[in-house]
C-alpha positions in Angstrom: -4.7 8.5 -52.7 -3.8 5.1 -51.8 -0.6 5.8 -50.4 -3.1 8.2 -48.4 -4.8 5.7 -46.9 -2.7 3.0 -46.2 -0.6 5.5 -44.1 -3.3 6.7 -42.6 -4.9 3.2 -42.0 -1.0 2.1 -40.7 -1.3 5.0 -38.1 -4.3 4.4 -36.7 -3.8 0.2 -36.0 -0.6 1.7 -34.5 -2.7 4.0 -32.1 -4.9 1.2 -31.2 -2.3 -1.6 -30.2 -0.4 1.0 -28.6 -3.5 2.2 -26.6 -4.5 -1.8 -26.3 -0.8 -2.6 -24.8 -0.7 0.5 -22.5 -4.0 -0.6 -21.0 -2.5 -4.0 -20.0 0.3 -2.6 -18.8 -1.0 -0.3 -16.3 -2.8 -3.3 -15.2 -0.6 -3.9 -12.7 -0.6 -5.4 -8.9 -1.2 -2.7 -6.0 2.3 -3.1 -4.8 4.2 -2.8 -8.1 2.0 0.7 -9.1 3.2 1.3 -5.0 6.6 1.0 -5.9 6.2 3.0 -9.2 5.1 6.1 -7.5 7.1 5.7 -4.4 10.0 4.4 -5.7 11.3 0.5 -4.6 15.2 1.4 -4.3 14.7 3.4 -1.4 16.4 1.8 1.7 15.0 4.5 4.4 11.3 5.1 5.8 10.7 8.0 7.8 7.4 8.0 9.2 5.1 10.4 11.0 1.6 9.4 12.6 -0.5 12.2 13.3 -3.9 12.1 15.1 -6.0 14.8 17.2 -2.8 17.5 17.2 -0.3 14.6 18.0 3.1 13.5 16.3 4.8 10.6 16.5 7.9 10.0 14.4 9.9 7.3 13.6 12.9 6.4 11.5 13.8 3.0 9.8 16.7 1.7 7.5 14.3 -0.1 5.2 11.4 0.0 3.2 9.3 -1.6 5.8 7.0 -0.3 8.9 6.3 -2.4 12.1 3.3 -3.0 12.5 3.2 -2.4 16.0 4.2 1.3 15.3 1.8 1.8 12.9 -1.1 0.5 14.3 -0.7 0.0 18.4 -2.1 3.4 19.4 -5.1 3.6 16.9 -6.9 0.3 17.3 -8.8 -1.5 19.4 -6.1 -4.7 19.5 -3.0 -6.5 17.6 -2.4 -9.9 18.5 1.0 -11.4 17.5 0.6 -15.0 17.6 4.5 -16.3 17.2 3.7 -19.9 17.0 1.8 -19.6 13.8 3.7 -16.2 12.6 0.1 -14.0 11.9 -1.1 -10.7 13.5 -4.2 -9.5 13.8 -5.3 -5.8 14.2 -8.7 -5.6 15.3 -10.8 -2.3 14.9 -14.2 -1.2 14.6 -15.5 -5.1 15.1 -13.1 -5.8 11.9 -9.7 -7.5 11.5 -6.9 -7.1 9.4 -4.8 -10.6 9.4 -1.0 -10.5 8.3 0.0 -13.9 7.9 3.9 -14.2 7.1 3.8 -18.2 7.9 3.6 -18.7 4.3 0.3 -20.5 4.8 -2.9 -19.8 3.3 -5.5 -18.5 5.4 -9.6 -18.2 5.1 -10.7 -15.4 6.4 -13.9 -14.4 7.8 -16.6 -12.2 6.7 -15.3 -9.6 9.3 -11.6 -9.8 8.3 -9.3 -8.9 5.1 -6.2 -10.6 5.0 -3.5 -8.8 3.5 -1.0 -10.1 0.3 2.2 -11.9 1.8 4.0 -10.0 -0.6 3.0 -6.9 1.2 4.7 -8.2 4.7 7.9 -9.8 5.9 9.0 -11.1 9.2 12.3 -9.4 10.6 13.9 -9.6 14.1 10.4 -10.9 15.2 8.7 -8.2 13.6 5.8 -8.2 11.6 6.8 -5.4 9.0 4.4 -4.3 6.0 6.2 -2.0 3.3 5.7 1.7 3.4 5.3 2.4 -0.1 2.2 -0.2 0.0 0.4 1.7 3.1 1.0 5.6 1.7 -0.4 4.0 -1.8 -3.2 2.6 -0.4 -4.6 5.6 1.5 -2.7 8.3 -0.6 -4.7 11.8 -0.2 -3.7 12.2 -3.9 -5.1 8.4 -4.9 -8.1 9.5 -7.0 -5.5 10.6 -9.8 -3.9 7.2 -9.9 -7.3 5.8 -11.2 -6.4 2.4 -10.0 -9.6 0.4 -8.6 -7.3 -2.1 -6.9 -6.3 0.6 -4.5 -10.2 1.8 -4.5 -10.9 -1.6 -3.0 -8.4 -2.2 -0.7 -9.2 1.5 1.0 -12.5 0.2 0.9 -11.8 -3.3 3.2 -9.6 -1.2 4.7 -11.8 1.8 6.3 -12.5 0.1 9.4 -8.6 0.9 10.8 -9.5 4.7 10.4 -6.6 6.1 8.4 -7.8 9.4 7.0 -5.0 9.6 4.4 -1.2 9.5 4.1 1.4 11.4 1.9 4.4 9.7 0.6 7.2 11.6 -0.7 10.5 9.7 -1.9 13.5 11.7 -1.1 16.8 9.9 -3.4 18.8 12.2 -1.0 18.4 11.0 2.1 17.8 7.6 0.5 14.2 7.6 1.9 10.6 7.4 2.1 8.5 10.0 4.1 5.2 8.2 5.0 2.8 11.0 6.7 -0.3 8.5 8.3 -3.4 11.1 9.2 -5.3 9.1 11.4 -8.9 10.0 11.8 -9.9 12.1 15.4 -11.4 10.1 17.4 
């Protein structure tokens, strides 16, 4: 009987600080769950953009999106100020600021700024990774249960991206980022 119990008691604290640890662990930053369900090693993007019947496509050999592509067609403004090394993509009377100056940055009550670590600067490019961007508005997301990404769609609504799907391909060596832009 005691045997019993003490097994019994032994499995059970071993359920809880299993559970216990796996709950910490999932706590994780937006772009590491990203790169968890999209996979990081990829070296391709392949993206296509698709609002009111339209298609554009585009193909990269990295892990990282222009902004310019991804947002020039679908917002009200980006402004690339060089001097200080920060866009900002205005929509809806909000702003989304990408600062890759390294710099810290207060932002207004009508503008998100985005994690560095989201971003990079290449060839004079503002680039932000695609596994971050079909995370964040993944048509799938609810399953992920992750309230990080529920808040960043949130701050996020104003650039009207309906949804995306992102499907890593080890093949081609590649992400395929699908960006459903709202109809205007």
């Amino acid at each position: 009987m005691r045997k019993t119990f003490v097994t019994m008691l032994s499995l059970c604290l071993i359920l809880v600080l299993s559970t216990t640890s796996y709950a910490a662990s999932s706590k994780q930053s937006l772009e590491k769950n990203a790169n968890k369900i999209y996979s990081s090693s990829l070296k391709k993007t392949f993206l296509v953009i698709s609002r009111d019947q339209m298609k554009k496509e585009y193909n990269y050999n990295s892990g990282y999106i222009p902004v310019k592509d991804l947002f020039r067609d679908y917002v009200d403004s980006i402004t690339w100020d060089g001097k200080k090394k920060i866009v900002v993509i205005k929509n809806q009377g909000s702003e989304l600021i990408l600062n890759a100056s390294g710099g810290m940055i207060r932002s207004a009550d009508n503008q998100v700024v985005a994690p560095s670590e989201w971003i990079r600067l290449s060839n004079g490019s503002i680039q932000i990774k695609s596994s971050v961007v079909a995370y964040i508005f993944d048509r799938e997301g609810d399953a992920y249960k992750d309230s990080e990404r529920e808040e960043w769609k949130d701050k996020l609504s104003f650039l009207n991206i309906k949804e995306t799907v992102g499907l890593p391909d080890v093949k081609s060596d590649g992400l395929f980022v699908n960006v459903v832009y709202n109809n205007k």
